[in-house]
N, CA, C, O and CB atoms as a CASP TS submission, in Angstrom:
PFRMAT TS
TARGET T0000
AUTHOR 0000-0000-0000
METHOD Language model
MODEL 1
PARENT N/A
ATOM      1  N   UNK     1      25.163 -40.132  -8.310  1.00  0.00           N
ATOM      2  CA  UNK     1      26.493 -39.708  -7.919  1.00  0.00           C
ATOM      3  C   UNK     1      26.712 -40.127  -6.483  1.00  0.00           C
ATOM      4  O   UNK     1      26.326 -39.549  -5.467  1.00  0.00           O
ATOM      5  CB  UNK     1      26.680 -38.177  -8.095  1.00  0.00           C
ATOM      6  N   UNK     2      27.531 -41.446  -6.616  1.00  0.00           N
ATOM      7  CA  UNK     2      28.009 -41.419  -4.771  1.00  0.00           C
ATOM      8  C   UNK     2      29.194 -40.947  -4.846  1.00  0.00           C
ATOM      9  O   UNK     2      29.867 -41.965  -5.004  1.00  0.00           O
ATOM     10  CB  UNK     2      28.150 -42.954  -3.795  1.00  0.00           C
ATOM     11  N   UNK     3      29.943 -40.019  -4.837  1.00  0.00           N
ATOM     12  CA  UNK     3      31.552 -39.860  -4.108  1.00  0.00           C
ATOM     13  C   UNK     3      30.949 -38.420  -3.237  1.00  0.00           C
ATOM     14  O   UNK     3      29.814 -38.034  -2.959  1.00  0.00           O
ATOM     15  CB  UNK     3      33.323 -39.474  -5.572  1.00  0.00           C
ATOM     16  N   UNK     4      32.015 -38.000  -3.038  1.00  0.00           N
ATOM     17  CA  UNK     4      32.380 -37.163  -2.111  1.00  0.00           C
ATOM     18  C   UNK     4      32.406 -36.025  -3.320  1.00  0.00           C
ATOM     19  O   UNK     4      32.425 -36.297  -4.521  1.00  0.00           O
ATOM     20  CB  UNK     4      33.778 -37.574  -1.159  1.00  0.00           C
ATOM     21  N   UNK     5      32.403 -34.611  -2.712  1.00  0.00           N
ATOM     22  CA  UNK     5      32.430 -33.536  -3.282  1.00  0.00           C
ATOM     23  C   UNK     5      34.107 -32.795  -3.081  1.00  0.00           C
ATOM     24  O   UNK     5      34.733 -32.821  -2.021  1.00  0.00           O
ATOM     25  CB  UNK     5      31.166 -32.765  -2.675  1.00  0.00           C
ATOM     26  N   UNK     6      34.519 -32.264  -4.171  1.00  0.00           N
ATOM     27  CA  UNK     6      36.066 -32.028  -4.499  1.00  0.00           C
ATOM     28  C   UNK     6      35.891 -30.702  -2.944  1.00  0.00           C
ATOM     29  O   UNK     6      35.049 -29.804  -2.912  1.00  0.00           O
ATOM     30  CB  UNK     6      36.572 -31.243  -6.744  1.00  0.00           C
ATOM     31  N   UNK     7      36.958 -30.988  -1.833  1.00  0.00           N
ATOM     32  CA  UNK     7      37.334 -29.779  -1.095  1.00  0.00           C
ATOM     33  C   UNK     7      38.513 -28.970  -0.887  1.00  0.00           C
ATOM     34  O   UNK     7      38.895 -28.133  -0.068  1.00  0.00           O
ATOM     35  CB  UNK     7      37.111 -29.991  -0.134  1.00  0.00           C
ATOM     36  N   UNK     8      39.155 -29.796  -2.431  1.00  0.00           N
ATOM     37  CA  UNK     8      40.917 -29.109  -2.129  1.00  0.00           C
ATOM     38  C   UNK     8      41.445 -30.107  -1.112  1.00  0.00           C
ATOM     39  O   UNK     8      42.673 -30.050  -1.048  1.00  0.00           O
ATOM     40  CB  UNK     8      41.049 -27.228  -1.271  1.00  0.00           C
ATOM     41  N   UNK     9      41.105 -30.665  -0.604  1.00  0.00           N
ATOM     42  CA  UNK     9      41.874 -31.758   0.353  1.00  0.00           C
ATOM     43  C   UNK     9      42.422 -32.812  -0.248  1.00  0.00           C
ATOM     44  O   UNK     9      43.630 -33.045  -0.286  1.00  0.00           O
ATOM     45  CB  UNK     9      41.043 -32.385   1.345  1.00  0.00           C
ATOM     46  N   UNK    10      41.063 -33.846  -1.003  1.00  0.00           N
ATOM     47  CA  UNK    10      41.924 -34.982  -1.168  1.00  0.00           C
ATOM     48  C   UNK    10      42.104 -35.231  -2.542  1.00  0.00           C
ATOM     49  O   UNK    10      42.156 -34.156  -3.139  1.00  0.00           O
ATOM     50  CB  UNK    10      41.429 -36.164  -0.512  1.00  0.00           C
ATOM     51  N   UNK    11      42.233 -36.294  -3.369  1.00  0.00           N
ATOM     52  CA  UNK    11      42.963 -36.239  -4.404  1.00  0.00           C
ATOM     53  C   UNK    11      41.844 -36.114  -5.578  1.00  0.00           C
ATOM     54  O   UNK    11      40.742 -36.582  -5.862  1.00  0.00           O
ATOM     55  CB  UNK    11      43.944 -37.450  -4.446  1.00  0.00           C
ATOM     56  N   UNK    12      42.646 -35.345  -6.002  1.00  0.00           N
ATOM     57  CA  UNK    12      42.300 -34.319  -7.290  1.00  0.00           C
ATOM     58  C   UNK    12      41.932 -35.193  -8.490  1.00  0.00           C
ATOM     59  O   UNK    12      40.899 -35.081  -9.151  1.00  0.00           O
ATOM     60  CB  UNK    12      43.675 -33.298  -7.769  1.00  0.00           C
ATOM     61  N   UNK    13      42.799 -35.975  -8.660  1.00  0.00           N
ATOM     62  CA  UNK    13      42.808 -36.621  -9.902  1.00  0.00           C
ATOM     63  C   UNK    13      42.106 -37.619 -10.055  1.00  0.00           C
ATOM     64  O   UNK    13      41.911 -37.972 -11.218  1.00  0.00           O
ATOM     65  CB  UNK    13      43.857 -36.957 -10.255  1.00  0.00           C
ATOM     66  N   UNK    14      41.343 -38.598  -8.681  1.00  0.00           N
ATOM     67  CA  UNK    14      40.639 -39.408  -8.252  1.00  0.00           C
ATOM     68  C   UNK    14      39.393 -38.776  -8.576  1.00  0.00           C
ATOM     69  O   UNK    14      38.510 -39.465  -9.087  1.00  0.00           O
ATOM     70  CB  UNK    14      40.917 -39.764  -6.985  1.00  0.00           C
ATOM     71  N   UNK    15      39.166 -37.325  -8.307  1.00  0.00           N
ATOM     72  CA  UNK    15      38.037 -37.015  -8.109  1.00  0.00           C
ATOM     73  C   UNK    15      37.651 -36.526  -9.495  1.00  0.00           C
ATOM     74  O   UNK    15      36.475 -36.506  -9.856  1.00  0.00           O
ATOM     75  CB  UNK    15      37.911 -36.147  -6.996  1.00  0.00           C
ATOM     76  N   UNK    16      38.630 -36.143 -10.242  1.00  0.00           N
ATOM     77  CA  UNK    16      38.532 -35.239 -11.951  1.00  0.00           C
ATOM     78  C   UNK    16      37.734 -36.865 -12.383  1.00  0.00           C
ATOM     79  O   UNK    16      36.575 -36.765 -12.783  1.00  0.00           O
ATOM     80  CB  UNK    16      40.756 -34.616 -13.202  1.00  0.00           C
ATOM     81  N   UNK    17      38.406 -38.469 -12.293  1.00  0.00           N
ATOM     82  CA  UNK    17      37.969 -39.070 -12.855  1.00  0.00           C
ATOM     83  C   UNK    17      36.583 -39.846 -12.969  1.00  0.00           C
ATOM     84  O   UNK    17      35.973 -40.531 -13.790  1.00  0.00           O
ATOM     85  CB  UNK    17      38.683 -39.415 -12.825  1.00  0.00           C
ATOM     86  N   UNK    18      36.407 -39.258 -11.445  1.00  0.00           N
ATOM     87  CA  UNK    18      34.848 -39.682 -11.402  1.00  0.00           C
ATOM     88  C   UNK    18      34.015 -38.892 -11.880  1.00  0.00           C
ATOM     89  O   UNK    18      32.845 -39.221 -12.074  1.00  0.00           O
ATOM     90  CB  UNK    18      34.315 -39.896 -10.196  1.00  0.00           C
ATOM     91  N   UNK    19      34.591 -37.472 -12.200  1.00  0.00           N
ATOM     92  CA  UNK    19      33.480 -36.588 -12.270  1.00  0.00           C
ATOM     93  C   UNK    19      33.707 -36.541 -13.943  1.00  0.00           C
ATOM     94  O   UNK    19      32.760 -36.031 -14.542  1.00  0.00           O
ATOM     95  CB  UNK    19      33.586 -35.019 -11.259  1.00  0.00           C
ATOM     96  N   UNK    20      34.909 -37.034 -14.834  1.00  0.00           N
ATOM     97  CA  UNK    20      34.979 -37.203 -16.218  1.00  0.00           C
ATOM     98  C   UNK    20      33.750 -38.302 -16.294  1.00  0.00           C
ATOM     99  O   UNK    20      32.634 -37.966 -16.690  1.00  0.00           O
ATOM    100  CB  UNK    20      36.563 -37.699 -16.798  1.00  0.00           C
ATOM    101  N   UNK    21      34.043 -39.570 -15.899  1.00  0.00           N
ATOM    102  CA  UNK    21      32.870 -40.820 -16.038  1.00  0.00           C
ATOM    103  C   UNK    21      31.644 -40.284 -15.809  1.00  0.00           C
ATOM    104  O   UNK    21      31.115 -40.280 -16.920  1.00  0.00           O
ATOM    105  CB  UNK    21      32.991 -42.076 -14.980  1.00  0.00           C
ATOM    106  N   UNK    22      30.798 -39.780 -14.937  1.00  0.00           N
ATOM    107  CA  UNK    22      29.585 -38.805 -14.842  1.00  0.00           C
ATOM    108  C   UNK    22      29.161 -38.132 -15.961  1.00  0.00           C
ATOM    109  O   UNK    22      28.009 -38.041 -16.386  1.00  0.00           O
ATOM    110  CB  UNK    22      29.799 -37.800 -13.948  1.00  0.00           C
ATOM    111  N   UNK    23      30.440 -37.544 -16.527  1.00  0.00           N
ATOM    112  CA  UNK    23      30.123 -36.754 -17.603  1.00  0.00           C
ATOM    113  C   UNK    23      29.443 -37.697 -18.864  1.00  0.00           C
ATOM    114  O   UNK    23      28.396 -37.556 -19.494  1.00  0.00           O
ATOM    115  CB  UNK    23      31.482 -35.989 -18.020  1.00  0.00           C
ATOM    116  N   UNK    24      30.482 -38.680 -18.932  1.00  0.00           N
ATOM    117  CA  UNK    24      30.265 -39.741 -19.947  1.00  0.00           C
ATOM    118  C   UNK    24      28.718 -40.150 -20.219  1.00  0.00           C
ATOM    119  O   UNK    24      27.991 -40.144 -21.212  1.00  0.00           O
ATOM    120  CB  UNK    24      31.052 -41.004 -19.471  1.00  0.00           C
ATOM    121  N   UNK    25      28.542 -40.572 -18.605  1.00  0.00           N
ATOM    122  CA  UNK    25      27.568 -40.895 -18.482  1.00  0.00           C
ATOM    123  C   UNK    25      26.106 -40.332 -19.143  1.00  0.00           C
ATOM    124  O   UNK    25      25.127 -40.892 -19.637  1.00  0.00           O
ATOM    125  CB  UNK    25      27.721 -40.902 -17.459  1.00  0.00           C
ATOM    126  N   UNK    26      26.495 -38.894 -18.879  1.00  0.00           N
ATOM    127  CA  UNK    26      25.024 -38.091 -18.948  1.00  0.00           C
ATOM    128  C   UNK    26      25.640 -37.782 -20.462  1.00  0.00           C
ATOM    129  O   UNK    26      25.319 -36.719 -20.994  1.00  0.00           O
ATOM    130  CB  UNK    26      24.551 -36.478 -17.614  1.00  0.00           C
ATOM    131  N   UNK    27      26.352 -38.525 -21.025  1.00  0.00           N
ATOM    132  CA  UNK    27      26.607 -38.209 -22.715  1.00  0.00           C
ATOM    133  C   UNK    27      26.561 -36.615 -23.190  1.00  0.00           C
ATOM    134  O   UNK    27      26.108 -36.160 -24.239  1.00  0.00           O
ATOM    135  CB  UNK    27      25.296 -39.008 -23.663  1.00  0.00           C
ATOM    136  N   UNK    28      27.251 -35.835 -21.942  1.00  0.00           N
ATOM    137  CA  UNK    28      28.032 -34.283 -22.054  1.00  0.00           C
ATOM    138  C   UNK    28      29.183 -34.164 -22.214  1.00  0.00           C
ATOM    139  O   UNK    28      29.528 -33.005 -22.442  1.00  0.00           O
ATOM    140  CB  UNK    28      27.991 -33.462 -21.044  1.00  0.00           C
ATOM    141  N   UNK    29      30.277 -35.196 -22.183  1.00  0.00           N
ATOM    142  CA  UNK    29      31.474 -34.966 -22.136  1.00  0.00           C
ATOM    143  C   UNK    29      32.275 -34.103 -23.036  1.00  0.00           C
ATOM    144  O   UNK    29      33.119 -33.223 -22.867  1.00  0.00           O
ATOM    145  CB  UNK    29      31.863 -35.952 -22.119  1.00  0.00           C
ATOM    146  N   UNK    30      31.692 -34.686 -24.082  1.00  0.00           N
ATOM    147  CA  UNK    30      32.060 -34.535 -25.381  1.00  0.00           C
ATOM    148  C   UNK    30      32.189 -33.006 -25.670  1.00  0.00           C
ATOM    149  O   UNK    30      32.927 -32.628 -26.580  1.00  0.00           O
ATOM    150  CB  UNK    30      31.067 -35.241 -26.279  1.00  0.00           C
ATOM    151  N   UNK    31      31.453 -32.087 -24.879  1.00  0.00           N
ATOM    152  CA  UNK    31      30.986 -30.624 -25.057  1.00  0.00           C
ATOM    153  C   UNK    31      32.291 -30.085 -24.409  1.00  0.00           C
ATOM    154  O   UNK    31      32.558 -28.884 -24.397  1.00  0.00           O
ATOM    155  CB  UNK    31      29.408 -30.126 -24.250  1.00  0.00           C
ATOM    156  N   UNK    32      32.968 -30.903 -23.952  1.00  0.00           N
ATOM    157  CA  UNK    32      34.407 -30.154 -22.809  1.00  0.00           C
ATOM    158  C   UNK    32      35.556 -30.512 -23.778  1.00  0.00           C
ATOM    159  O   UNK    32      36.478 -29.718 -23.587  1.00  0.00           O
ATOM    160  CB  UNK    32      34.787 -31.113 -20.835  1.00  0.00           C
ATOM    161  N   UNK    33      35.810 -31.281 -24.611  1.00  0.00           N
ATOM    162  CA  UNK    33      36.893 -31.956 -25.732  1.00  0.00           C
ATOM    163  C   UNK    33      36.733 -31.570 -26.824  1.00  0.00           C
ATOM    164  O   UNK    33      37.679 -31.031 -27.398  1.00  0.00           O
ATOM    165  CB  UNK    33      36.915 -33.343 -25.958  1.00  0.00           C
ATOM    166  N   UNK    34      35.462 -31.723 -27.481  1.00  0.00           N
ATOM    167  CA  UNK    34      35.459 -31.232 -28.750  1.00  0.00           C
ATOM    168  C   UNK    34      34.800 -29.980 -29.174  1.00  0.00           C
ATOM    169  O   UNK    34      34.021 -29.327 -28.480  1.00  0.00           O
ATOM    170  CB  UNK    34      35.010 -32.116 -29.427  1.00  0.00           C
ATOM    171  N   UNK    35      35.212 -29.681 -30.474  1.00  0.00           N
ATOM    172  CA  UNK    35      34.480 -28.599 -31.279  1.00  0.00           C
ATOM    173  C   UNK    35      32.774 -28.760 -31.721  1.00  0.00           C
ATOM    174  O   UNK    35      32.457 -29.875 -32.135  1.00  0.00           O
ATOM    175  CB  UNK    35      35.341 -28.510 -32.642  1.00  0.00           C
ATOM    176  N   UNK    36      31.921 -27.932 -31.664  1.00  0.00           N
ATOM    177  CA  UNK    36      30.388 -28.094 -31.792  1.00  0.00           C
ATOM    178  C   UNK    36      30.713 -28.779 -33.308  1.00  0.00           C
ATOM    179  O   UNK    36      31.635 -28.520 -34.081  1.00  0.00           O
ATOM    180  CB  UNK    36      29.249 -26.436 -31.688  1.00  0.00           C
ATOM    181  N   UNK    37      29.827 -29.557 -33.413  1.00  0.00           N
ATOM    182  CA  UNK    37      29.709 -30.765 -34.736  1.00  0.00           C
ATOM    183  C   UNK    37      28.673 -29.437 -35.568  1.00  0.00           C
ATOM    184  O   UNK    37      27.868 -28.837 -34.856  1.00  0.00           O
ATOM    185  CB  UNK    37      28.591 -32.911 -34.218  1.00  0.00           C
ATOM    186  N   UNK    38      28.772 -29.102 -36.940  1.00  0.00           N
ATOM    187  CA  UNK    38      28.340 -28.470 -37.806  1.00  0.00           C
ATOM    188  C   UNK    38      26.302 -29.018 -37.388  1.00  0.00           C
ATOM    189  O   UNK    38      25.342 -28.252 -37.469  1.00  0.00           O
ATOM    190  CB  UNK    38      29.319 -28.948 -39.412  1.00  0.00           C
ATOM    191  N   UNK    39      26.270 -30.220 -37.058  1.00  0.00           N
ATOM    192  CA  UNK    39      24.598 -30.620 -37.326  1.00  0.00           C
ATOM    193  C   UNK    39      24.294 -30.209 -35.803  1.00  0.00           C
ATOM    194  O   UNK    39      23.289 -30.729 -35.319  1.00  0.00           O
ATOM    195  CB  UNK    39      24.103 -32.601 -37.831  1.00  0.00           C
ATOM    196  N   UNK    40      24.825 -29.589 -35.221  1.00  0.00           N
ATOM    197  CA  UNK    40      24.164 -29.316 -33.705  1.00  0.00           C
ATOM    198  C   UNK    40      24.621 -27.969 -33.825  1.00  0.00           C
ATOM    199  O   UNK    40      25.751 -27.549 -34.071  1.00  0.00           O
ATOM    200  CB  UNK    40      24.751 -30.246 -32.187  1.00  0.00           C
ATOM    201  N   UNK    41      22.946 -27.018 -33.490  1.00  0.00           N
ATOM    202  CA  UNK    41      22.733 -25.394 -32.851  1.00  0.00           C
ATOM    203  C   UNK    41      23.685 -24.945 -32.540  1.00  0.00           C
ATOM    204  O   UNK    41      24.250 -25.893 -31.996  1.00  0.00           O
ATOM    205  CB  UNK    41      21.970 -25.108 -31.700  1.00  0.00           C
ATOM    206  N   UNK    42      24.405 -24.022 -32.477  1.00  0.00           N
ATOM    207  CA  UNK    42      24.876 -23.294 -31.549  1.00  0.00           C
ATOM    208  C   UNK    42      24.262 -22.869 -29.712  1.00  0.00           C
ATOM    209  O   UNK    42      24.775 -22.721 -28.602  1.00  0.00           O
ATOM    210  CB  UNK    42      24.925 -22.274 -32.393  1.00  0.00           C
ATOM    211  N   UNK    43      23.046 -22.825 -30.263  1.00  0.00           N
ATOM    212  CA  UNK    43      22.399 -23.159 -28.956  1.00  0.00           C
ATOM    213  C   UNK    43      21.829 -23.955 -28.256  1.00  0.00           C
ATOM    214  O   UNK    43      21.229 -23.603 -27.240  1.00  0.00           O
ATOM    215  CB  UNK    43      21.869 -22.748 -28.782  1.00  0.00           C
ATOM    216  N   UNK    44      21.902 -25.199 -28.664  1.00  0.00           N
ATOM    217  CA  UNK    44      22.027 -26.448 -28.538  1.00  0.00           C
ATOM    218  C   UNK    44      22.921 -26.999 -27.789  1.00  0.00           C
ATOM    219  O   UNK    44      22.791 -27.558 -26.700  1.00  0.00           O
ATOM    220  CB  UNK    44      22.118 -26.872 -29.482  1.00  0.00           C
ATOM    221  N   UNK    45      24.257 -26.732 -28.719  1.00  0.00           N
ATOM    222  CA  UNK    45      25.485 -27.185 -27.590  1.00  0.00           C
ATOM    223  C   UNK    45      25.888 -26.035 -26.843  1.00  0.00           C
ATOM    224  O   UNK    45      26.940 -26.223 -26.232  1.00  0.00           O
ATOM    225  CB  UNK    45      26.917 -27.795 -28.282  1.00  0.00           C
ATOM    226  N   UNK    46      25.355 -24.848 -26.695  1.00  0.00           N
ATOM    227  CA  UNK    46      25.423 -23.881 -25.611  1.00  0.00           C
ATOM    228  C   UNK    46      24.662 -24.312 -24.742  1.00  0.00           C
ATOM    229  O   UNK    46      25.161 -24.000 -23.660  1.00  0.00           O
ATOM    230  CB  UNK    46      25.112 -22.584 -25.877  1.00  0.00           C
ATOM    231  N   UNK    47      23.554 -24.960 -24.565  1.00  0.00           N
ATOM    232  CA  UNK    47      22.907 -25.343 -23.200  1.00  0.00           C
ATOM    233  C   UNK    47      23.484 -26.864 -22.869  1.00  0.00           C
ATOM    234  O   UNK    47      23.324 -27.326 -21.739  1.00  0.00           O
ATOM    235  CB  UNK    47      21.093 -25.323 -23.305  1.00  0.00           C
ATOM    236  N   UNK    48      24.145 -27.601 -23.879  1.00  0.00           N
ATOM    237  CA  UNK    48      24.666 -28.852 -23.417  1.00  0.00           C
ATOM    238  C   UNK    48      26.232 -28.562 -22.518  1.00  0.00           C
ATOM    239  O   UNK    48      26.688 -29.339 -21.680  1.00  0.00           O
ATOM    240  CB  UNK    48      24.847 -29.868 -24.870  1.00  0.00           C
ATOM    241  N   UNK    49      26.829 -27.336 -22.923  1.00  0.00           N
ATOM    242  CA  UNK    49      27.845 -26.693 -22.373  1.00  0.00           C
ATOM    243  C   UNK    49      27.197 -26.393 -20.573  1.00  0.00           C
ATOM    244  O   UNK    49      27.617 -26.947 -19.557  1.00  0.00           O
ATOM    245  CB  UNK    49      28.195 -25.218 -23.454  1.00  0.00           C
ATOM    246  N   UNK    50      26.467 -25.709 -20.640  1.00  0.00           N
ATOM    247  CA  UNK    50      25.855 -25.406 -19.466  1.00  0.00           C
ATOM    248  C   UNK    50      25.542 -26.673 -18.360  1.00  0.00           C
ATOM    249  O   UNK    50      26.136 -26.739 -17.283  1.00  0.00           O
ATOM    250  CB  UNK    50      24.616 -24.728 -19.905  1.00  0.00           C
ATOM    251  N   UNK    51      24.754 -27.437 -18.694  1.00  0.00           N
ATOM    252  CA  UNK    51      24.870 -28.724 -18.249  1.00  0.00           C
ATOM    253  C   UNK    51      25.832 -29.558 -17.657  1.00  0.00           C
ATOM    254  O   UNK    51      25.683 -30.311 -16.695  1.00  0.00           O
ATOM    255  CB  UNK    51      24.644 -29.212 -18.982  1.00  0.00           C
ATOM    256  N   UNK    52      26.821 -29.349 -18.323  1.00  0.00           N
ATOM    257  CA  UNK    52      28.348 -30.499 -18.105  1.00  0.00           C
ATOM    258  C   UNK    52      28.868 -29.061 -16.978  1.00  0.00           C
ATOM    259  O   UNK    52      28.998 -29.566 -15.863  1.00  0.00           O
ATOM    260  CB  UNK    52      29.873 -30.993 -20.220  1.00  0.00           C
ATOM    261  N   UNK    53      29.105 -27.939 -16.920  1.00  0.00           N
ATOM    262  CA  UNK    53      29.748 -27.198 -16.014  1.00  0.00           C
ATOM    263  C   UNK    53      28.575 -26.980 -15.080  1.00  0.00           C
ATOM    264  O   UNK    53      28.980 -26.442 -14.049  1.00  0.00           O
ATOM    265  CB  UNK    53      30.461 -25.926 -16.592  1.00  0.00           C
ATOM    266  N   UNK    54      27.518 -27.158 -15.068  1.00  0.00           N
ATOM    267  CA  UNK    54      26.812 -27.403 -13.756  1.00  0.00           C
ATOM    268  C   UNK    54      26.808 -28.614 -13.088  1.00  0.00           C
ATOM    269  O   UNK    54      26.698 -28.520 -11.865  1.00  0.00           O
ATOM    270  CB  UNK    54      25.584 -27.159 -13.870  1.00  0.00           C
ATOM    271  N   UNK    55      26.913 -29.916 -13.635  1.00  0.00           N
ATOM    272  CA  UNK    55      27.212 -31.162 -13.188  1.00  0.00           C
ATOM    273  C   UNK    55      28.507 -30.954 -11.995  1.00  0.00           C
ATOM    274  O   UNK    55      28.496 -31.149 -10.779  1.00  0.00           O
ATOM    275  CB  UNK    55      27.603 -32.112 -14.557  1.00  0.00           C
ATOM    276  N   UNK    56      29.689 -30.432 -12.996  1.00  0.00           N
ATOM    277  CA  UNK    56      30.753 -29.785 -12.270  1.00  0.00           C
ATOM    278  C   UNK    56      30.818 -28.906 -10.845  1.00  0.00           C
ATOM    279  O   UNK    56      31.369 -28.986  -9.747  1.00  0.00           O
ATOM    280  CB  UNK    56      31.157 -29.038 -13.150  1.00  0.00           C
ATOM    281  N   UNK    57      29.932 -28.044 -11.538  1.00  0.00           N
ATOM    282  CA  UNK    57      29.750 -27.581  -9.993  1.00  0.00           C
ATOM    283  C   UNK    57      28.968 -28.010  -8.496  1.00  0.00           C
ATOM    284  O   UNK    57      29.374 -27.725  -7.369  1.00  0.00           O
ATOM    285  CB  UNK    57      29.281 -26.541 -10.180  1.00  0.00           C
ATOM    286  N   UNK    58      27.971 -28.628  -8.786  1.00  0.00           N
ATOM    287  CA  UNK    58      27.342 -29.397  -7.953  1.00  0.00           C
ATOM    288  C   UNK    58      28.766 -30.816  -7.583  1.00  0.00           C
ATOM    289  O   UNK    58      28.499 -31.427  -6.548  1.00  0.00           O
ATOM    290  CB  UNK    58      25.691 -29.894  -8.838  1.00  0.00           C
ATOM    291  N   UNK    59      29.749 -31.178  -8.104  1.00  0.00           N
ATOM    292  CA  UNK    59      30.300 -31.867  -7.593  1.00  0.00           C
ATOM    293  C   UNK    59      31.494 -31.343  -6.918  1.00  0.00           C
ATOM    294  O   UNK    59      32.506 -31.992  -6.652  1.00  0.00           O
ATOM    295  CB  UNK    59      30.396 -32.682  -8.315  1.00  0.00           C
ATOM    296  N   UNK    60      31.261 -30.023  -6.651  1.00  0.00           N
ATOM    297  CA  UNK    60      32.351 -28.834  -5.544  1.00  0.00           C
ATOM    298  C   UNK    60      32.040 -28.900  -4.361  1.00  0.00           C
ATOM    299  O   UNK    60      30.892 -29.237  -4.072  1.00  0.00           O
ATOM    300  CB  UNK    60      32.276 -27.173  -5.729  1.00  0.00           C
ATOM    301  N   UNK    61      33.045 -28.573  -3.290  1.00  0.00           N
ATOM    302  CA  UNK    61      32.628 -28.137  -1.727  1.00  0.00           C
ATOM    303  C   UNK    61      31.941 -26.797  -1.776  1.00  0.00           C
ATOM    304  O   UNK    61      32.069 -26.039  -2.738  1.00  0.00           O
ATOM    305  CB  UNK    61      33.998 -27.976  -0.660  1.00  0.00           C
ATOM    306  N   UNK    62      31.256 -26.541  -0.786  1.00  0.00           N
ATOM    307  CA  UNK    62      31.430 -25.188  -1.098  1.00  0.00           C
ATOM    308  C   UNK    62      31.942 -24.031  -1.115  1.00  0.00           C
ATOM    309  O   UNK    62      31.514 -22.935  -1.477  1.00  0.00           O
ATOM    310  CB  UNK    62      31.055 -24.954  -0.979  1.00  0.00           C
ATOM    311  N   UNK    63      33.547 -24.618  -0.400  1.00  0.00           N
ATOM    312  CA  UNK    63      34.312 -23.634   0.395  1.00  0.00           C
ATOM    313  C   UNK    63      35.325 -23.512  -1.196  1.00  0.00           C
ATOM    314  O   UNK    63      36.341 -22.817  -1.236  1.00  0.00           O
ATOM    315  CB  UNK    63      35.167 -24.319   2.234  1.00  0.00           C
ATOM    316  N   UNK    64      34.840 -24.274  -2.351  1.00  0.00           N
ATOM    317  CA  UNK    64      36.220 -24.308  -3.444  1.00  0.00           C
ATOM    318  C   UNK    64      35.040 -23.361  -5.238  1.00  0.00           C
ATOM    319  O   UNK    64      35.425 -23.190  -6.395  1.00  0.00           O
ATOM    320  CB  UNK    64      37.003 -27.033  -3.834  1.00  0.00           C
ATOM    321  N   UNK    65      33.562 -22.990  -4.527  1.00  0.00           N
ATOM    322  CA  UNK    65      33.275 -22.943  -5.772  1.00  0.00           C
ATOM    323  C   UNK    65      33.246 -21.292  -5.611  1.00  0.00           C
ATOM    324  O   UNK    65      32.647 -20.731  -6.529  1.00  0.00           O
ATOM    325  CB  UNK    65      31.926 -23.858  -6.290  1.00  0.00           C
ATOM    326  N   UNK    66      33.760 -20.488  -4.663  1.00  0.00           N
ATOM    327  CA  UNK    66      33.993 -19.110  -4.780  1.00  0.00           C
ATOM    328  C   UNK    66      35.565 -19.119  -5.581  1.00  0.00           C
ATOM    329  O   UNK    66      36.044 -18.019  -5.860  1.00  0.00           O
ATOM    330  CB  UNK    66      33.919 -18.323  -3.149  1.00  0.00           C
ATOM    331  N   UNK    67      36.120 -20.018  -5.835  1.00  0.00           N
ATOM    332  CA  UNK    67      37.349 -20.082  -6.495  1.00  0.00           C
ATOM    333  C   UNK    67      36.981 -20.472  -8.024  1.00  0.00           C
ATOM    334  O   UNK    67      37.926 -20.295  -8.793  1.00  0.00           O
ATOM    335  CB  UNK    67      38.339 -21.146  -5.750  1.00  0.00           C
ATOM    336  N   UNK    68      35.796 -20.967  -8.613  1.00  0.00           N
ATOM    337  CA  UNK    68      35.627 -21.713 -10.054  1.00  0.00           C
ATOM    338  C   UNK    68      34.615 -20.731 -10.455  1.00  0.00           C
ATOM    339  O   UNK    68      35.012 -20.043 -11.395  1.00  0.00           O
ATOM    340  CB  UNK    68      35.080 -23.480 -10.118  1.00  0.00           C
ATOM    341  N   UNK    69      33.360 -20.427 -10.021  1.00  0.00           N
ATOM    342  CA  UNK    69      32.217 -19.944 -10.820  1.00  0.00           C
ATOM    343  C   UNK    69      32.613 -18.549 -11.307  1.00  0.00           C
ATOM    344  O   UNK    69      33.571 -17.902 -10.881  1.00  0.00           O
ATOM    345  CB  UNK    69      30.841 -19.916  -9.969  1.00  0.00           C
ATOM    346  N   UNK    70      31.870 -18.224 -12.123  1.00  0.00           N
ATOM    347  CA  UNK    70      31.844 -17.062 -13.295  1.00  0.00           C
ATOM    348  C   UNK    70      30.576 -16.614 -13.584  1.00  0.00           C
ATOM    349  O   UNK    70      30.408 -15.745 -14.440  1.00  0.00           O
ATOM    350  CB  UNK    70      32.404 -17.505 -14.656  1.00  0.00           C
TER
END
């Protein structure tokens, strides 16, 4: 990962798309769009879920992830 980390400053949509391609990359995306496929766990794609929103968060400032985490 080279970009910059999202701080609410600069553009949003620049940054959603690098951090969509990342996703691609690590072949998680799919866990944010679609419905769990019948041949994959429930807990399976519950930890592949986990994964793709930690990717996410590690690509936050830190002044923006008291606004996202749960």
């Amino acid at each position: 990962m080279d970009f910059e980390k999202f701080d609410g400053k600069e553009n949003f949509t620049l940054w959603q798309q690098r951090v969509k391609n990342l996703l691609v990359q690590q072949r998680i995306y799919k866990v944010l769009t679609k419905e769990r496929p019948k041949k994959i766990s429930a807990k399976d794609w519950n930890e592949l879920e986990k994964i793709a929103f930690s990717t996410i968060w590690m690509c936050l400032a830190n002044q923006i992830l008291p606004e996202v985490c749960i």
